[in-house]
N, C-alpha and C positions, 0 to 999 in steps of 0.2 A: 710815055705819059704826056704825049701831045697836048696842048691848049685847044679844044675841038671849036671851029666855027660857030657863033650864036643861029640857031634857028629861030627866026622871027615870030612864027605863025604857022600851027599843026591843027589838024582841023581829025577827029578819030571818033569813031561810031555816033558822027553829030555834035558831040562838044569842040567849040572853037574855042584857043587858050590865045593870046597876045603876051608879049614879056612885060606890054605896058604895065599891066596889072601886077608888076613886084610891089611888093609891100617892105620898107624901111626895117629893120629890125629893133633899132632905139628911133625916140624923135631927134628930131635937129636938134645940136647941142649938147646931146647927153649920152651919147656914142661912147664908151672907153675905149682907153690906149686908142685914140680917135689919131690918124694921119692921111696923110693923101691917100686915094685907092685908085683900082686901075678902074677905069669910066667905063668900058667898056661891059667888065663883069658887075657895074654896080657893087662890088661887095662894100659892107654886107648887106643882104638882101635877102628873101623870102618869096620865091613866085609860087603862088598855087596856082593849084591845077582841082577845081574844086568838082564837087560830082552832087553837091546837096539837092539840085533840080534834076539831074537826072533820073529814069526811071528804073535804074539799078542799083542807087545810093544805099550805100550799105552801115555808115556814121564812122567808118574806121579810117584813121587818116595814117602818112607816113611821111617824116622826113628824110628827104635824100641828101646825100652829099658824096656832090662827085669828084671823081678821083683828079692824079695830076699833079701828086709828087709836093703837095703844099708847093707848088710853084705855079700851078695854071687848073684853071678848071676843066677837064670833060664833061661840057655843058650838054653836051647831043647825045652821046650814047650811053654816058652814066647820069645823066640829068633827067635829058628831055624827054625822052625813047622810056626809061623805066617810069616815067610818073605817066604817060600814058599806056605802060601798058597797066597799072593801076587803076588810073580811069574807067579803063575796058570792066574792072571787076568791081565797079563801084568804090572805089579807094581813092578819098582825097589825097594828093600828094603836093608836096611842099617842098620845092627844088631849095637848097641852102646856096649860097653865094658866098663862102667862107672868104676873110681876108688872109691872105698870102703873102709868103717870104719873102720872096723878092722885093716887095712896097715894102719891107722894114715891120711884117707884123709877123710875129712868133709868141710863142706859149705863153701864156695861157691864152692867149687874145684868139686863136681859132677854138677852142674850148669855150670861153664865153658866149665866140659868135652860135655853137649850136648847142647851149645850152637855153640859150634867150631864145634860138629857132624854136625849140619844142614848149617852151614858156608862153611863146606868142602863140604857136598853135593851140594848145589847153586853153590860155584865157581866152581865144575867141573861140573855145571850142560852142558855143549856141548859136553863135552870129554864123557859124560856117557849117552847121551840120556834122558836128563832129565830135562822137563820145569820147569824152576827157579820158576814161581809163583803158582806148583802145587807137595807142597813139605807137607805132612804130617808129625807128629811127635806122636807114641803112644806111651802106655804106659803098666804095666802090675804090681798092688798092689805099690811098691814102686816104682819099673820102672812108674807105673802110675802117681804118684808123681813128678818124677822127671819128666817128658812129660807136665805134671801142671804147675809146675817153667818154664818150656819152652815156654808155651803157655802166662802167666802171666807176667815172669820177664826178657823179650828176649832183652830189652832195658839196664837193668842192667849191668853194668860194672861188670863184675865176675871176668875181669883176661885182662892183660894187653895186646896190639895186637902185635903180630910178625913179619907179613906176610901181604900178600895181600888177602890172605885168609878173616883175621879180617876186612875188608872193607864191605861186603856185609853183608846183613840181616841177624840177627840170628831169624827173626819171622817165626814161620812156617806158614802155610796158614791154616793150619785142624790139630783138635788136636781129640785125639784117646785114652780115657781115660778105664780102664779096672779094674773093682775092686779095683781103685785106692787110695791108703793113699793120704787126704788131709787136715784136720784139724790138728794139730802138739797142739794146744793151745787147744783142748775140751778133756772131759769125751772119745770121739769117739776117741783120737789119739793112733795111734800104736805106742808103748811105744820102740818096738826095733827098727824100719825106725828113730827114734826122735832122740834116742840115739847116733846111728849111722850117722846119718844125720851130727845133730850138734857137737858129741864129750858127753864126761860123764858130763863137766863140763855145757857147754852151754845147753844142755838139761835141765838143774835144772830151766832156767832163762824163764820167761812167755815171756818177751818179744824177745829172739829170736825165742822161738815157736808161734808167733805170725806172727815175720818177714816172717819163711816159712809155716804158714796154708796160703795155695793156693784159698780158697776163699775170702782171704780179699785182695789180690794182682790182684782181676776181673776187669778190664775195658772195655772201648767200645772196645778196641785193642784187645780184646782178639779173638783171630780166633774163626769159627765156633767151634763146637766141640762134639761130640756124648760120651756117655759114657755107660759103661755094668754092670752092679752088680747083686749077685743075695741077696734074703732076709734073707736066712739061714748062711749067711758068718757071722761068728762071731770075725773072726782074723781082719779085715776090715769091721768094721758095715756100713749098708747102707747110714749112715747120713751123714760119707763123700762123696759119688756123690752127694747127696741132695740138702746137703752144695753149692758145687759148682755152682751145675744145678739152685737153687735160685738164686745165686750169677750174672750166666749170663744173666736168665730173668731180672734180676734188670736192669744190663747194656744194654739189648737189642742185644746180641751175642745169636745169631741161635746156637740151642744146640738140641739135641734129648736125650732120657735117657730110657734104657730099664732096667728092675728090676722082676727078676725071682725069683718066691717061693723059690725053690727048687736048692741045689746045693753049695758045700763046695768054702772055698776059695780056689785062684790059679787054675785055672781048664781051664784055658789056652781056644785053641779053643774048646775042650772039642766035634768036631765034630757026634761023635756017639752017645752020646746022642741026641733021636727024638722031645727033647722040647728046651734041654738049648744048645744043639749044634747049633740052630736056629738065634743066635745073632749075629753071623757072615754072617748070609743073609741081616739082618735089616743095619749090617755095610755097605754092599756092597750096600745096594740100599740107605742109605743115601749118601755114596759118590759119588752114580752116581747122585742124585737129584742136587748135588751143583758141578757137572761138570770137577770131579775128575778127569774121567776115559778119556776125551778129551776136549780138549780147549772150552771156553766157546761160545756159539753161541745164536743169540738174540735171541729172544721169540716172539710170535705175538699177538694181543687180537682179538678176537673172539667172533661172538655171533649166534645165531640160534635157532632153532624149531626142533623138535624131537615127532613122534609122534610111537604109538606101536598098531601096528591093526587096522590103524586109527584112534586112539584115543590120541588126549595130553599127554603123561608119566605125569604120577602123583607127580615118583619120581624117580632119576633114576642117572648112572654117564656114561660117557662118558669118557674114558682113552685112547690117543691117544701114539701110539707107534714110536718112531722114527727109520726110517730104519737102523741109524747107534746106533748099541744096547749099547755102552758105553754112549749115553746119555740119558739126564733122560724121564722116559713118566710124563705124565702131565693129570691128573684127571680133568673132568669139571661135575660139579653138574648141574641136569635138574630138575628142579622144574615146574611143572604145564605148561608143555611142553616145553621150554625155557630155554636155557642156554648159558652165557655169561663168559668170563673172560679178565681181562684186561692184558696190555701187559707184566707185571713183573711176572705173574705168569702162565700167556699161554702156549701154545705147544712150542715144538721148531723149526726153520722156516726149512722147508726141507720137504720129504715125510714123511708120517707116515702113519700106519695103525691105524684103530679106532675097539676100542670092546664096545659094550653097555650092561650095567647090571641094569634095572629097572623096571616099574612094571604101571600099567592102576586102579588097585583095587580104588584107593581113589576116582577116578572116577567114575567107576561104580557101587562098591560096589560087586560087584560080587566074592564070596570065590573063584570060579577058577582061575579068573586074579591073579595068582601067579605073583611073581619078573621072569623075565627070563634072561639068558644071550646070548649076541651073539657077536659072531664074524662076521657074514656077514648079510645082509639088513633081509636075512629071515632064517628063523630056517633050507627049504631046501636045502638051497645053502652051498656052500663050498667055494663062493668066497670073498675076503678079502674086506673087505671094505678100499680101499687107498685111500688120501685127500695129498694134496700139500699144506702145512702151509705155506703160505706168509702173510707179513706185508700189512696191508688194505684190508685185504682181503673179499670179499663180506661174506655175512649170509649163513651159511651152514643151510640144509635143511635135516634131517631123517628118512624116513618112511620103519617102522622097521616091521618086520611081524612074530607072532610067530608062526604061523602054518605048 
């Protein structure tokens, strides 16, 4: 949990960011649990990384906070590195500058600092391009932790209000959990996040390490939330995502959780690697499934017949694409030529294109009848198969040909 060097000036598909442009989290003077900070990290502080002029701007923005054991920030590769590669997808980000143990600042005071972070992003969500209701908060080992306290205790009085800032919501909408410290009270807690969290004294006491393990603080309120770990991390054992990820199925909070063999802690987007650099694709396509990437649009249910050579598909999926690509596609299962889904989980209403990946075997039993896949009605063709998703829409009909 290294203090990583500040990167000055990153310059990524055209937009130039400078750290000049941090923005203060309270005005002068009215800072709580306000003491010296390190000058270096400015905390507390707020640097975006804004995308409202660029030609991919999509309105969805995210707070990060990087990791570092509440003793030091990973300002480069859990800061810097992931708000640009958000950039890249049209996603303002908004690096957090949390204050730290060692300056003498513990709990609630790093809760406050990112609850005011995503307070300041909402109230200037028009001045910055950015939809109020599609504001994410990740995380990154401790940083991950604290995104936890975000996602769990955003109701919590941390710190007294100022401004008109403190009026709006400190909930985020999507929480973005990453090799993250969350149990404070098991065998699994990381003993220097605790430490530093609570102060030398309050770390000794079960029950404020209680107060902040972030699993026991899960309600239905708690945003969706996706989380990454891998199994080899032994500085952050896997059982605090676990923890969590039970925690939300108990409540009924939509969670995803991916969990890789291989791969040390802190490894950021860790992109070059060809297996565990891969978790930041699984990020991208869960936040387009829950409408990240643009405002959210109904869904339609559907049903239909599908057959492959003439024959019923035995078993097959249907995955329909919508023209505008920041929203999510939508998988339909074909079973014994048929396939239906109802409205909450159907296409999305607009055009989209369809690709079919299934197979006739169960039917005829034939070893050649392979699974095939297609993109258009017949294996010769090149042409796309498009459908216009509308609500009540008659029974789609598929006769797919593989030859």
């Amino acid at each position: 949990m290294k203090n990583f060097p500040l990167t000055l000036i990153a310059s990524c598909i055209g937009l130039t960011f400078t750290f000049s442009n941090a923005d203060p989290l309270w005005p002068e003077g009215r800072v709580p649990y306000a003491k010296p900070v390190d000058a270096e990290t400015g905390s507390p502080s707020i640097h975006p990384y804004l995308t409202k002029d660029s030609d991919n701007h999509t309105g969805a923005a995210v707070v990060i906070c990087p990791g570092g054991g509440y003793g030091g920030l990973a300002r480069d590769h859990e800061g810097h590195q992931p708000a640009l590669w958000f950039q890249e997808q049209g996603v303002s980000a908004f690096v957090l500058h949390y204050r730290l143990g060692p300056e003498g600042h513990h709990y609630p005071t790093q809760l406050a600092d990112v609850q005011r972070a995503i307070r300041y992003v909402r109230a200037n969500a028009e001045k910055n391009g950015v939809d109020p209701n599609r504001i994410a908060v990740m995380g990154h080992s401790a940083g991950g932790h604290l995104a936890s306290m975000a996602a769990t205790l955003f109701d919590e009085k941390a710190y007294e209000p100022s401004d008109g800032i403190d009026k709006v919501s400190a909930r985020p909408d999507f929480a973005i959990l990453c090799y993250p410290v969350i149990s404070m009270a098991s065998e699994y807690a990381h003993g220097g996040s605790r430490k530093n969290l609570l102060g030398p004294e309050r770390a000794k006491s079960k029950e404020w390490a209680e107060k902040v393990s972030s699993e026991l603080n899960v309600t239905g309120d708690t945003p969706p939330t996706f989380l990454f770990q891998t199994d080899a991390d032994t500085a952050v054992p896997a059982e605090n995502p676990v923890r969590f990820y039970l925690a939300l199925r108990k409540h009924g909070v939509p969670a995803e959780m991916h969990i890789y063999q291989d791969g040390p802690h802190g490894v950021g987007l860790y992109r070059g690697d060809p297996v565990l650099g891969t978790w930041s694709e699984h990020l991208r396509d869960w936040l387009r499934s829950h409408f990240f990437y643009a405002q959210t649009k109904p869904r339609a249910a559907l049903k239909g017949e599908a057959t492959l050579d003439g024959i019923p598909v035995s078993w097959g999926v249907l995955t329909f694409h919508p023209e505008d690509k920041n929203l999510p596609t939508t998988s339909v299962r074909v079973r014994r030529g048929k396939f239906s889904a109802a409205n909450e989980v159907g296409p999305v209403v607009g055009p989209s294109t369809v690709t079919f990946e299934g197979s006739i075997w169960e039917q005829t039993g034939n070893d050649s009848d392979r699974a095939v896949t297609l993109s258009s009605l017949s294996a010769g063709s090149d042409e796309a198969i498009e459908v216009l998703v509308e609500e009540g829409m008659a029974p789609l009909r598929f006769s797919f040909d593989s030859r």
